[in-house]
KEKOLDREN-561281 format. One record per residue: x, y, z of N, C-alpha, C in turn; residue in three letters. Coordinates in steps of 0.05 Angstrom, whole numbers, padded with zeros to 5 digits, always signed. Example, Ala and Ser with C-alpha at 12.3 -4.5 7.8 and 13.67 -1.06 7.14 Angstrom:
<atoms>
+00264-00114+00156+00246-00090+00156+00264-00066+00156ALA
+00257-00045+00142+00273-00021+00143+00258+00001+00157SER
</atoms>
This chain:
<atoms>
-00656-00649-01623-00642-00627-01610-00632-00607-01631UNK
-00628-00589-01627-00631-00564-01637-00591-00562-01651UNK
-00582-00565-01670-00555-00560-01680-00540-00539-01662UNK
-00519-00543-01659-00507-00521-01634-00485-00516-01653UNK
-00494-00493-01658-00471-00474-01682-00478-00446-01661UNK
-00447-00430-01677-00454-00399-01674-00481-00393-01691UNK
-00491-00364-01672-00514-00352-01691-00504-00338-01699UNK
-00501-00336-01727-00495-00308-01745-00512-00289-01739UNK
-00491-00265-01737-00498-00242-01738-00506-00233-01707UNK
-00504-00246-01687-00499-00241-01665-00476-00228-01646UNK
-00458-00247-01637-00436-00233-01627-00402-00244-01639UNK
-00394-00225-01644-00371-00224-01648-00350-00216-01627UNK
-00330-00232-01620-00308-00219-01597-00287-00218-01609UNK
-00271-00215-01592-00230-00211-01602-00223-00230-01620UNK
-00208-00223-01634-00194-00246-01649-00180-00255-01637UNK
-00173-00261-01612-00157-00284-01595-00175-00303-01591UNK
-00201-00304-01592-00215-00334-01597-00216-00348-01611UNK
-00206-00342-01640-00193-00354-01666-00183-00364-01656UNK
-00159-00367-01633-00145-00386-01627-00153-00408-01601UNK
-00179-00405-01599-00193-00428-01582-00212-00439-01599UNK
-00210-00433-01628-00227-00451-01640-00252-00445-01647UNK
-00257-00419-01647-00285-00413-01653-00279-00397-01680UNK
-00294-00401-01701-00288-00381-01721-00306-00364-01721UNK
-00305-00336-01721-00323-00319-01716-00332-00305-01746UNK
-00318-00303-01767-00332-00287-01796-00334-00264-01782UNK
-00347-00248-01805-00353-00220-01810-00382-00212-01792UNK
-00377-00215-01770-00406-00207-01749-00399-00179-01734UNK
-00421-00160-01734-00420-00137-01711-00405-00147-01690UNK
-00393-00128-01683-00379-00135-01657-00387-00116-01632UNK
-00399-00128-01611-00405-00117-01588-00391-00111-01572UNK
-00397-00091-01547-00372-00090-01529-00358-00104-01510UNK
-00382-00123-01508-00380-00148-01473-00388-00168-01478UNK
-00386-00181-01493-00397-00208-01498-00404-00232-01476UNK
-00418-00238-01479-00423-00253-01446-00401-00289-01448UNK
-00388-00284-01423-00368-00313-01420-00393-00341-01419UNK
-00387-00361-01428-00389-00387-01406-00396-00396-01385UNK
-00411-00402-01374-00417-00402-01344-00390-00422-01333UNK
-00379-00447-01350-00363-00460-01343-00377-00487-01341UNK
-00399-00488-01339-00410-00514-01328-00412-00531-01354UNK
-00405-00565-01346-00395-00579-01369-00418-00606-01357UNK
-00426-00614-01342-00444-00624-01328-00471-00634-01334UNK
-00489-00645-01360-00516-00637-01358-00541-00658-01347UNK
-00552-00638-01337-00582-00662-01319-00606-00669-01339UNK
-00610-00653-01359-00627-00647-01369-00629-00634-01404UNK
-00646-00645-01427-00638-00636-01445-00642-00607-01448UNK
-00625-00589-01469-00628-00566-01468-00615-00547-01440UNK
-00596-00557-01428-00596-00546-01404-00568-00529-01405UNK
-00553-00517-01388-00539-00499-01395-00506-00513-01407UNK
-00500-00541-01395-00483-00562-01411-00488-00559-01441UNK
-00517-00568-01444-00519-00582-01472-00511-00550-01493UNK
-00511-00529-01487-00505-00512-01516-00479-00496-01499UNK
-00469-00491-01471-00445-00487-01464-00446-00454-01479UNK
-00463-00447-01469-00463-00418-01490-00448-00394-01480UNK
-00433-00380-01496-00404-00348-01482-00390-00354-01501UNK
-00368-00340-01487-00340-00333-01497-00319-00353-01478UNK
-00322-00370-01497-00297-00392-01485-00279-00382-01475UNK
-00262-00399-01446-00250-00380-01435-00222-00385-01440UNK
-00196-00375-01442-00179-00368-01452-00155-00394-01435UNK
-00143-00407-01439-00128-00425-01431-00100-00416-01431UNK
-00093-00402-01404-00092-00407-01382-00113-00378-01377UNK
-00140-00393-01357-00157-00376-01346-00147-00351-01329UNK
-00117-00363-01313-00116-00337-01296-00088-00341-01299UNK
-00071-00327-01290-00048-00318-01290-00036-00314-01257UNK
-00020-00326-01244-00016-00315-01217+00014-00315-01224UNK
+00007-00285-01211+00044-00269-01211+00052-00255-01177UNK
+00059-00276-01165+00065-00267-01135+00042-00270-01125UNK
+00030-00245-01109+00010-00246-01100-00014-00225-01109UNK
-00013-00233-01136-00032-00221-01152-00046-00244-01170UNK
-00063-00240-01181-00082-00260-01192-00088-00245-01216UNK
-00083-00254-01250-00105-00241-01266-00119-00258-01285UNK
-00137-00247-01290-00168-00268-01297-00159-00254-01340UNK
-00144-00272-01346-00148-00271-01370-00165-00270-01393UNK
-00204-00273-01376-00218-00276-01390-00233-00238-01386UNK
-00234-00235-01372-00239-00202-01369-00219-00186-01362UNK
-00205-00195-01366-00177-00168-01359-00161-00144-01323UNK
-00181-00163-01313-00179-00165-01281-00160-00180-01263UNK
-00145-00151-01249-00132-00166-01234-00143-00169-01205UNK
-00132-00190-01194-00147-00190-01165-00120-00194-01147UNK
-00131-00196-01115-00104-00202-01096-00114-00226-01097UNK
-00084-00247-01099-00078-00275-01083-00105-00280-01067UNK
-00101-00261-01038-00120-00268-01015-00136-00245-01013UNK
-00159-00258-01000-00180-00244-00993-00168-00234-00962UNK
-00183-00198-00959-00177-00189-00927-00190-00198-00913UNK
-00193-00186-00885-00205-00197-00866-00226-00189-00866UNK
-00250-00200-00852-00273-00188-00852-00281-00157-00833UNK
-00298-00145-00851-00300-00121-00843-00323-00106-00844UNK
-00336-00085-00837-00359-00071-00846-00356-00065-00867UNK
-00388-00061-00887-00376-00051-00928-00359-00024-00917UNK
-00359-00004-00909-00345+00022-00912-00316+00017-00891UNK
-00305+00000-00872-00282-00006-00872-00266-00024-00885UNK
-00279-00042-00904-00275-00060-00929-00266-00035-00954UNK
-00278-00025-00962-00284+00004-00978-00257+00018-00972UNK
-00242+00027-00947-00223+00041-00934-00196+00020-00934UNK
-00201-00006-00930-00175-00020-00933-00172-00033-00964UNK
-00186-00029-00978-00182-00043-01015-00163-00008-01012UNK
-00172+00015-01012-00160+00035-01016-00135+00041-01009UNK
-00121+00027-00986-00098+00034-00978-00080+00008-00982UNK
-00096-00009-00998-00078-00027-01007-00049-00021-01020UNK
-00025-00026-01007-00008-00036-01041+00006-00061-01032UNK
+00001-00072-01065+00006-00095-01070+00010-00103-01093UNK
+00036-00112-01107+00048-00125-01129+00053-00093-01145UNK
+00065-00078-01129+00071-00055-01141+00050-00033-01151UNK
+00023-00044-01142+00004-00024-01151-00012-00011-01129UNK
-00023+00015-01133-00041+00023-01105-00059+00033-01115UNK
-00071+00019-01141-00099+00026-01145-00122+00005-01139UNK
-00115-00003-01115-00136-00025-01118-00161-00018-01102UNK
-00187-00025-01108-00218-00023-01098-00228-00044-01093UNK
-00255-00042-01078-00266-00059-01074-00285-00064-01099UNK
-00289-00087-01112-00305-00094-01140-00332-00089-01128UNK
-00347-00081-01151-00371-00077-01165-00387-00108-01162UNK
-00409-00104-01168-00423-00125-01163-00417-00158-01183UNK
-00424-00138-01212-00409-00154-01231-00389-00165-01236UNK
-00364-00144-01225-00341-00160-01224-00333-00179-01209UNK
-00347-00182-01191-00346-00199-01169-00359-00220-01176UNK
-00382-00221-01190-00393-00245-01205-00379-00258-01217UNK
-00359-00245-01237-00343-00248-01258-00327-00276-01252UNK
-00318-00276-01224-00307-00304-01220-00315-00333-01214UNK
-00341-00328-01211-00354-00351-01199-00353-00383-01228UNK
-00334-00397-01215-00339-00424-01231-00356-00445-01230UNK
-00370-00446-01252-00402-00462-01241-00390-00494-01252UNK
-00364-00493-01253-00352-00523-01264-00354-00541-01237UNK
-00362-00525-01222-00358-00559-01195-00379-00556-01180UNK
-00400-00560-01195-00427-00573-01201-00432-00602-01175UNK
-00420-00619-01186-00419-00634-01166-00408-00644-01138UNK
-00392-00629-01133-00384-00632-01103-00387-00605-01092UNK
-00404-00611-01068-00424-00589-01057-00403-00578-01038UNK
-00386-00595-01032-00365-00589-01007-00330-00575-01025UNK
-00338-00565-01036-00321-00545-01048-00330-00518-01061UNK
-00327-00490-01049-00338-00469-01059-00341-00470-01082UNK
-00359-00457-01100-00358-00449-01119-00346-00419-01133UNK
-00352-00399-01114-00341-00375-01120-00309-00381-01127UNK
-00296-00402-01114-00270-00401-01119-00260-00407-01150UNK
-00252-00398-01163-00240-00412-01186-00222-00431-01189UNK
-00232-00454-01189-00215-00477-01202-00189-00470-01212UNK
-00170-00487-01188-00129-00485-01194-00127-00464-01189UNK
-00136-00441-01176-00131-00420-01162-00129-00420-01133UNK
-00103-00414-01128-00101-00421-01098-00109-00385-01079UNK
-00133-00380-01080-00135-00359-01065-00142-00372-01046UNK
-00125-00348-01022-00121-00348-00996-00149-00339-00979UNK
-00149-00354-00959-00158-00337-00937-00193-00329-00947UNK
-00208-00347-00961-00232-00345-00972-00254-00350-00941UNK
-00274-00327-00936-00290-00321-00924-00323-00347-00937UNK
-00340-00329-00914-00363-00347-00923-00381-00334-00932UNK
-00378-00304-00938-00387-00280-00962-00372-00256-00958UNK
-00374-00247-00993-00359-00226-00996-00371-00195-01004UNK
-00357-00178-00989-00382-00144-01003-00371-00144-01023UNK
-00391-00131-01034-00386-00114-01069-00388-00086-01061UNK
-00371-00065-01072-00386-00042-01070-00414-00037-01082UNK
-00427-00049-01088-00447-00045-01093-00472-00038-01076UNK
-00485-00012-01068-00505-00011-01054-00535-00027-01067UNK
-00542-00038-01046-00567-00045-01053-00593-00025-01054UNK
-00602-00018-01078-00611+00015-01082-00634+00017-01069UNK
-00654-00002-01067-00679+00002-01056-00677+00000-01022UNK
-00656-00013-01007-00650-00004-00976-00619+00005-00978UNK
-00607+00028-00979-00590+00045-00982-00574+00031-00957UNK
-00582+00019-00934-00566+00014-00916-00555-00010-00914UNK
-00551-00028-00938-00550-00051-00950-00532-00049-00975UNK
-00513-00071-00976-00497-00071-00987-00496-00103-01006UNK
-00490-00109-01036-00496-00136-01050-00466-00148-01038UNK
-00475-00178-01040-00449-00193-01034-00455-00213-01040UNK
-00435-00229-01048-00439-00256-01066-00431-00277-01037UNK
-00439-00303-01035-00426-00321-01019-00412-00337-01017UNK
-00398-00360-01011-00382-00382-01021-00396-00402-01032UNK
-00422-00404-01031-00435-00413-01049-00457-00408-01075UNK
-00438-00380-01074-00449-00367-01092-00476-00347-01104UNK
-00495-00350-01078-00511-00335-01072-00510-00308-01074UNK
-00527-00297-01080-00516-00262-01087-00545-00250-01073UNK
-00541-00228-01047-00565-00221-01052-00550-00195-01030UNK
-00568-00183-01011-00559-00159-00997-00549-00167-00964UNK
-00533-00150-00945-00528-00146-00923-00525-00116-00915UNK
-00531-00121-00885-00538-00093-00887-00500-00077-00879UNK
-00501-00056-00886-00469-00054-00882-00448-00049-00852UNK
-00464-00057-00841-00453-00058-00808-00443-00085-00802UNK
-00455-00104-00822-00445-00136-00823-00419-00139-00823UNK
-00413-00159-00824-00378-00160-00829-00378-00192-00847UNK
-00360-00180-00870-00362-00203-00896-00331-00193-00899UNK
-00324-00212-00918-00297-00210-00925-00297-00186-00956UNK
-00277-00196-00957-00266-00171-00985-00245-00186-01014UNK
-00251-00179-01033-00226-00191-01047-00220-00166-01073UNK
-00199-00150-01060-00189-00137-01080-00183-00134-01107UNK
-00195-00114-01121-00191-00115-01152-00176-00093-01160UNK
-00166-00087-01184-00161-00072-01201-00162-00071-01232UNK
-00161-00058-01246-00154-00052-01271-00192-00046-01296UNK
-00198-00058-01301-00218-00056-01317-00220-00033-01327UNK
-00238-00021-01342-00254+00011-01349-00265+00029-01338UNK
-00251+00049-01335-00261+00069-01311-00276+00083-01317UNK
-00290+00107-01310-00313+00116-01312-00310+00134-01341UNK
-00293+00143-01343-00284+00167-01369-00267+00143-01403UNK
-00270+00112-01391-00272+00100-01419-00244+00098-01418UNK
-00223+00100-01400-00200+00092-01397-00191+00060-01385UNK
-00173+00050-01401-00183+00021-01407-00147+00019-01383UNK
-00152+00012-01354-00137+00009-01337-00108-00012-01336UNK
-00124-00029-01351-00112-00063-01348-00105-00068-01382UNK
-00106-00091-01393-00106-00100-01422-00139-00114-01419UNK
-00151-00103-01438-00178-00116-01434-00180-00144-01440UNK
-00194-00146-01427-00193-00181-01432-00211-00186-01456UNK
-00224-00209-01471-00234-00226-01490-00268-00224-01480UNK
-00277-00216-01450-00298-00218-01445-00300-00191-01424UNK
-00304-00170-01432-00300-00151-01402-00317-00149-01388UNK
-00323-00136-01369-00348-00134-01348-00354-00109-01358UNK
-00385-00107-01365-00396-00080-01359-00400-00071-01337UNK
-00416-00049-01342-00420-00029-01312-00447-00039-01301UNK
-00451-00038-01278-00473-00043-01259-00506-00026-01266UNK
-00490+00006-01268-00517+00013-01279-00518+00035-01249UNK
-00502+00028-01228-00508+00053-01211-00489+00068-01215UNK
-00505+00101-01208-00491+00123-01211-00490+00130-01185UNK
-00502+00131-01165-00504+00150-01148-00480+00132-01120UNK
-00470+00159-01118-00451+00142-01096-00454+00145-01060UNK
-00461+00128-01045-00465+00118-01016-00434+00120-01002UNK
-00404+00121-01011-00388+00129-00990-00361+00133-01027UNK
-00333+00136-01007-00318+00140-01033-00309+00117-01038UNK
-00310+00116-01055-00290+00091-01070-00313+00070-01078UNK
-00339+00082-01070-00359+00047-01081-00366+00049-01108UNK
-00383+00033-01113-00388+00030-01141-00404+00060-01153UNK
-00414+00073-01150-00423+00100-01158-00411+00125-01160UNK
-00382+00121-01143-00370+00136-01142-00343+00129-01164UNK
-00332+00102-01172-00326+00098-01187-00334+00088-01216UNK
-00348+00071-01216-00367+00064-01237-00345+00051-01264UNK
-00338+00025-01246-00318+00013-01268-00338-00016-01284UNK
-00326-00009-01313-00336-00029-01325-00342-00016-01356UNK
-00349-00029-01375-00354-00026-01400-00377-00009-01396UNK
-00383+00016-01413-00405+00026-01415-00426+00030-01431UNK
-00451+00033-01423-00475+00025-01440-00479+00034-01460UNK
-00482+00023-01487-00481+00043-01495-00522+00065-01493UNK
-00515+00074-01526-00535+00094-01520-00554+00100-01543UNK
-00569+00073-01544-00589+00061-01525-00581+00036-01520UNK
-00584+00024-01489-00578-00003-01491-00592-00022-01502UNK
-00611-00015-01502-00629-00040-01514-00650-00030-01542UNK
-00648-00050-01559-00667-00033-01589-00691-00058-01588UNK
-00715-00042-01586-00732-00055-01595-00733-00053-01629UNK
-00741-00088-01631-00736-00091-01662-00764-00094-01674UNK
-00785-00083-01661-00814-00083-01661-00826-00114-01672UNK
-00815-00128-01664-00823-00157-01670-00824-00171-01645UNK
-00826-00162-01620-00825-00179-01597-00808-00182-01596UNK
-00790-00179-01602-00759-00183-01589-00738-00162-01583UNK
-00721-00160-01567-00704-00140-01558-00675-00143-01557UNK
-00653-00130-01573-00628-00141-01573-00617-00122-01556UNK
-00603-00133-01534-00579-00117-01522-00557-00109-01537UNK
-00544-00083-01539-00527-00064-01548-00495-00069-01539UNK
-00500-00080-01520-00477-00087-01501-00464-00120-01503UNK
-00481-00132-01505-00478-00166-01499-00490-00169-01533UNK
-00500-00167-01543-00501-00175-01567-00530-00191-01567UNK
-00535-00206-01546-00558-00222-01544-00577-00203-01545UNK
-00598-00230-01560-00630-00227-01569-00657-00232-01543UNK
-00670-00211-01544-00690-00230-01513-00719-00228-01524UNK
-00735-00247-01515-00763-00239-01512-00768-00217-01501UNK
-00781-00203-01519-00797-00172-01505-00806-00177-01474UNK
-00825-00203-01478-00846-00210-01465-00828-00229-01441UNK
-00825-00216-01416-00805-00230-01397-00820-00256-01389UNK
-00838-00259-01388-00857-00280-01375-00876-00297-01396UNK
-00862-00318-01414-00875-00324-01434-00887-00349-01415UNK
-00921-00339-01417-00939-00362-01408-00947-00358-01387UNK
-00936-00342-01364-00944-00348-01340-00922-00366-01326UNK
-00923-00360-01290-00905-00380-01276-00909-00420-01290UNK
-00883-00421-01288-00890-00445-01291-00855-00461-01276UNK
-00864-00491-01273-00835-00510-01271-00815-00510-01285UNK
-00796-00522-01289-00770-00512-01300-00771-00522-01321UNK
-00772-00554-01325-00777-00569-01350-00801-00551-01371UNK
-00818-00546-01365-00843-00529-01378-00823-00508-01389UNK
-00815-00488-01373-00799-00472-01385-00779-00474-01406UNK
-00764-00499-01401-00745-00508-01421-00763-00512-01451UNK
-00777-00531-01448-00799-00536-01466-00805-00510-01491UNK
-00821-00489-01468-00836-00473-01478-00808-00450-01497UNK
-00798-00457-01487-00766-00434-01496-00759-00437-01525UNK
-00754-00471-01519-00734-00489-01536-00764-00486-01567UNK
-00790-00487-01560-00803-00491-01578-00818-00463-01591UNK
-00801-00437-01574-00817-00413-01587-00808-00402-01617UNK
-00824-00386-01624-00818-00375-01651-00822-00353-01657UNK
-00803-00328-01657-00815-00314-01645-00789-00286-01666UNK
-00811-00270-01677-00796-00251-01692-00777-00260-01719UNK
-00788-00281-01720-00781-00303-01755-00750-00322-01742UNK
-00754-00322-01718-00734-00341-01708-00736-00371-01692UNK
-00719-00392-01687-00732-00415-01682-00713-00427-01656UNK
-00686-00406-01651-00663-00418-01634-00671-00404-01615UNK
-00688-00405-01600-00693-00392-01569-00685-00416-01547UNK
-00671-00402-01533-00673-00426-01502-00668-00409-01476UNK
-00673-00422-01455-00669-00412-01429-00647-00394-01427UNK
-00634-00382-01412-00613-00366-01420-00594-00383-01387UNK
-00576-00382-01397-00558-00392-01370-00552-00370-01342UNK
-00549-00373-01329-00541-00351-01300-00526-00328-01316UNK
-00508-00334-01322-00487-00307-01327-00506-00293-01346UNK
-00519-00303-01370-00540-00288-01388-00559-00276-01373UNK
-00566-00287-01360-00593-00278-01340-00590-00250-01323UNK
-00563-00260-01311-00551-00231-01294-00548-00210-01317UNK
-00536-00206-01337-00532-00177-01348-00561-00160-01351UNK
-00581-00176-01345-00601-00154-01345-00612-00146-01323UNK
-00596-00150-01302-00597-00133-01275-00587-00112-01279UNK
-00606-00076-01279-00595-00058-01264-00590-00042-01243UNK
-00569-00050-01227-00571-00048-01202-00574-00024-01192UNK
-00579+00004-01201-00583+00031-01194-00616+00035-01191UNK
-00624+00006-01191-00653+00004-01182-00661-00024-01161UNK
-00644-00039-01153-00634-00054-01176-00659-00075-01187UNK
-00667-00078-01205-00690-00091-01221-00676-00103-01252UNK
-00694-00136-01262-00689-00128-01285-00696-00099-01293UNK
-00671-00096-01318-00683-00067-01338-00708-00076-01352UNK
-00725-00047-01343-00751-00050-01352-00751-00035-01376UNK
-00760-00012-01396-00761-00015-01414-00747-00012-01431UNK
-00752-00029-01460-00777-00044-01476-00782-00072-01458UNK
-00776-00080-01449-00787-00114-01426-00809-00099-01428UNK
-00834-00121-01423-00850-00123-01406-00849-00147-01392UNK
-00866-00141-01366-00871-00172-01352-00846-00175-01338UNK
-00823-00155-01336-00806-00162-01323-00803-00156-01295UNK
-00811-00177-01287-00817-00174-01251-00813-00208-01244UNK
-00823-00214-01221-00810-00245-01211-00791-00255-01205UNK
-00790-00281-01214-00769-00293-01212-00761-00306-01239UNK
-00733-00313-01257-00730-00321-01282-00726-00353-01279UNK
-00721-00368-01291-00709-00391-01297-00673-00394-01313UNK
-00665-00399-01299-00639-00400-01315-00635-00429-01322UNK
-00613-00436-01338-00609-00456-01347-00589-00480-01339UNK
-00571-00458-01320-00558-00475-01305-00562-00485-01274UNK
-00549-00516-01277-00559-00530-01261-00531-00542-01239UNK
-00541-00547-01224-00523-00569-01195-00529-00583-01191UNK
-00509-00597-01169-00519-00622-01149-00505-00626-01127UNK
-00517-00630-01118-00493-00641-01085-00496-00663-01077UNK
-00465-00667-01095-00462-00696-01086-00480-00719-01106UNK
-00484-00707-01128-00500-00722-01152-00531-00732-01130UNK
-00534-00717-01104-00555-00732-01095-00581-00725-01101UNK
-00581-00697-01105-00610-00676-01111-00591-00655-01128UNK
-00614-00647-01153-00597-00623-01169-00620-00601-01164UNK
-00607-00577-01171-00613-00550-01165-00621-00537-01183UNK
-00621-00528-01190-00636-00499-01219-00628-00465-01204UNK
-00603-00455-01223-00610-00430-01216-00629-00412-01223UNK
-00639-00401-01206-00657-00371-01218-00646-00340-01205UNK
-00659-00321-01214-00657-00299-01207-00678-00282-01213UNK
-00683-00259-01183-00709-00253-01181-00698-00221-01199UNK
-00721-00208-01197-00719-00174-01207-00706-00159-01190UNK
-00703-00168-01160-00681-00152-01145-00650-00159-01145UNK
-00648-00176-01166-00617-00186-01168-00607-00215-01150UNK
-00627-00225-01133-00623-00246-01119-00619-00270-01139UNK
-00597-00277-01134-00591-00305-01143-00588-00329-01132UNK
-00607-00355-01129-00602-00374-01113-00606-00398-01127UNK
-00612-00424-01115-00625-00447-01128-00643-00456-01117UNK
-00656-00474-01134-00686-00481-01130-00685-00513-01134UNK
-00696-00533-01125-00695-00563-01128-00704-00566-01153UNK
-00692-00590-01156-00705-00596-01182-00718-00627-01173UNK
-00735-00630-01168-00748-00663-01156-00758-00672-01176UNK
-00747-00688-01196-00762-00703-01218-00770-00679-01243UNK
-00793-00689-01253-00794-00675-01282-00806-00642-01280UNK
-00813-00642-01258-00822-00618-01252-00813-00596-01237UNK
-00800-00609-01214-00791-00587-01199-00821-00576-01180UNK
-00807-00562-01154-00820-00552-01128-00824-00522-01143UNK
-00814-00510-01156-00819-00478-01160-00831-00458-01185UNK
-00847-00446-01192-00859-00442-01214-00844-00409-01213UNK
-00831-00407-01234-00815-00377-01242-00821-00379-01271UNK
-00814-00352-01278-00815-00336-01301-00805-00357-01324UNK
-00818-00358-01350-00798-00369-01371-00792-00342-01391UNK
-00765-00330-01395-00750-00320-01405-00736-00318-01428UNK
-00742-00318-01455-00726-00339-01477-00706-00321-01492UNK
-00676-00327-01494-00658-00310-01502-00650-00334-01533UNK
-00634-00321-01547-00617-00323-01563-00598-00311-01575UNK
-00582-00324-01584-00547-00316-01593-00530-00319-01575UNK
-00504-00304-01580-00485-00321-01564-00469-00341-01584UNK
-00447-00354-01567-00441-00365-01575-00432-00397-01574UNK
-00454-00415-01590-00462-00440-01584-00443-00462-01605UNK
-00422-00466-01582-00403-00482-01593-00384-00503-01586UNK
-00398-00511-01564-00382-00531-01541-00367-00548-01547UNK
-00335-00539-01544-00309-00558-01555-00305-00584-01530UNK
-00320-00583-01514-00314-00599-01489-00333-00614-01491UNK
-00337-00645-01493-00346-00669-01491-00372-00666-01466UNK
-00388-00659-01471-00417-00658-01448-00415-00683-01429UNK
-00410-00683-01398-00411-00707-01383-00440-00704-01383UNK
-00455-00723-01371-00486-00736-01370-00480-00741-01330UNK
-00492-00723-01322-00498-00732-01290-00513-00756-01286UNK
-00509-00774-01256-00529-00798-01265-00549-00782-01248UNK
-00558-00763-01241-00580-00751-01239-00589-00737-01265UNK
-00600-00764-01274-00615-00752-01307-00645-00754-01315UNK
-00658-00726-01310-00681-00710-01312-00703-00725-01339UNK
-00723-00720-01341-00730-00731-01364-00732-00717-01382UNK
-00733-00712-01404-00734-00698-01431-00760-00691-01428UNK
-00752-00657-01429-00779-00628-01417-00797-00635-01436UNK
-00824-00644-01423-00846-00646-01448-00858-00636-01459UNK
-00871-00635-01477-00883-00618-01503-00904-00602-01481UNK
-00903-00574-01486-00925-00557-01475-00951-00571-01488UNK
-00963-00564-01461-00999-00577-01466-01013-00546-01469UNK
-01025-00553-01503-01042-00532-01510-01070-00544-01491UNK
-01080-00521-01483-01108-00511-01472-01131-00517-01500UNK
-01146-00542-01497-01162-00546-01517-01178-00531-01515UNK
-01186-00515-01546-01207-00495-01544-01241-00502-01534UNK
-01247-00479-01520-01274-00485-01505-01295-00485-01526UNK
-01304-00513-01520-01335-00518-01546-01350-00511-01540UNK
-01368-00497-01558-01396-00483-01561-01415-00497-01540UNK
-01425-00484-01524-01451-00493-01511-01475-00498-01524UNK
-01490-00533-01522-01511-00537-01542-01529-00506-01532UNK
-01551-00505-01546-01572-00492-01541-01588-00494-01531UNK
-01599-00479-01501-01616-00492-01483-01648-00502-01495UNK
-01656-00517-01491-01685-00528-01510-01705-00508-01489UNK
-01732-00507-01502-01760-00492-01490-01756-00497-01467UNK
</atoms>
């Protein structure tokens, strides 16, 4: 197995993670460093347990003051409870006339920020949401929530995450619940809240579908300019997140999950040797939703479906594999033995930060160790036909 250290010269965050134990040195420092997925769980070697890769999250995770909620790891406040369910543009109209805990700037979140909460720590019991964050007593939780976020390619469609964490579109006449935000980076680089240790960037849409949604406000860290540098070696570093990617989104062709792990864990690629699957939360920052597609260039091959690294189970009975397609859909896929039912994209990221202070549990749903990619023996010369 591969040593699970920081990569130098990758990402650097706040110096308040000095005090969770990570020593960071003299590294560039980016603007958004990607968190933790949270998951402590692993099925499988190499999987999103075994390197626990982000920005550790800050102990005490959230903060509840009355009936306000704030997420100490991105600098977001939220309400206690979620509203009632509503159409996206009367959802849109009641975050706006909110007040609550003395403030009346509150919106309906962005796609990302709404991601931002999802705890992938309770892995194993299927019968407890996941979107909810662990020791957080929010109220009044629905069975999906809108994002302001339009879904760009059907304008009459709106993203929303679910209680089980599903993320994909509805159309906006639906009725989903809501969970009010405030504070983050607003469109002109005014920092609302105290930023947190991990902030949310921006989604990536500009164009705005009613007032108050995500195009019309456009909260979150901004890109910079250029987001992404090709380093003319096959590889591509995000500007923003700090992480390293394969140029090449589709190394090999579709394949099973284990194959993917394999092919990741064993590439080499631009004089480097620490590549692996990239976990959900890594996977998502290269959704831009003002199309919404992975960002295509320098990618190529970025189309399909990816492989992510983190995994589930319900009920330790059958485990899951997340992925996510080029339209931002995020779901899970079986994992049945060494192979798995589904052939997606392999993806190979590196950096971050690989430093897991938490003891790895071992699910007794345990996968077999991803096997060595099978090279294609080269095709031998055909004898020579005789007279």
């Amino acid at each position: 197995m591969k040593r699970l250290t920081r990569v130098a010269g990758m990402v650097a965050v706040s110096a308040a993670l000095t005090l969770q134990g990570v020593s960071l040195g003299a590294e560039k420092a980016f603007p958004a460093p990607v968190p933790q997925t949270g998951q402590k769980i692993s099925y499988t070697e190499w999987d999103d347990a075994t390197y626990q890769a982000g920005v550790p999250w800050p102990n005490p995770r959230f903060t509840v003051d009355g009936d306000c909620v704030t997420d100490n790891l991105t600098g977001l406040m939220w309400a206690k409870s979620f509203g009632p369910t509503k159409t996206w543009t009367d959802a849109l109209a009641y975050c706006k006339q909110l007040d609550l805990g003395g403030h009346k700037d509150w919106r309906m979140p962005n796609m990302r920020e709404q991601l931002s909460l999802i705890d992938y720590t309770l892995g194993a019991d299927s019968a407890k949401a996941f979107f909810v964050p662990r020791n957080i007593p929010f109220k009044n939780v629905p069975g999906s929530t809108w994002t302001s976020t339009t879904f760009a390619p059907e304008t009459n469609c709106a993203t929303y995450v679910s209680t089980a964490c599903y993320q994909f579109k509805w159309v906006k006449t639906d009725q989903c619940g809501v969970l009010p935000v405030r504070g983050g980076v607003d469109k002109n680089g005014k920092e609302i809240t105290k930023k947190g240790i991990a902030p949310v960037i921006k989604t990536g849409q500009t164009e705005s579908y009613a007032p108050g949604d995500d195009g019309d406000l456009q909260f979150g860290v901004p890109w910079p300019n250029p987001r992404f540098t090709d380093n003319g070696n096959e590889t591509v570093t995000d500007n923003v997140t700090g992480l390293m990617w394969s140029k090449n989104a589709n190394l090999g062709g579709v394949m099973f999950t284990t194959k993917a792990i394999r092919v990741c864990e064993s590439l080499e690629l631009g004089g480097y040797k620490d590549w692996r699957v990239p976990n959900i939360k890594e996977m998502q920052t290269l959704i831009d939703y003002s199309m919404p597609s992975f960002s295509p260039a320098p990618f190529v091959n970025a189309g399909g479906t990816a492989w992510c690294s983190t995994i589930w189970s319900t009920n330790n009975v059958k485990a899951w594999v997340w992925v996510v397609n080029f339209m931002g859909y995020a779901g899970g896929v079986g994992l049945d033995g060494p192979a798995g039912f589904c052939e997606c994209n392999a993806w190979a990221v590196r950096g971050g930060i690989l430093d897991p202070k938490v003891k790895v549990e071992k699910s007794p749903l345990q996968y077999p160790r991803p096997p060595e990619p099978v090279e294609k023996a080269p095709e031998q010369p055909k004898p020579p036909q005789l007279p």
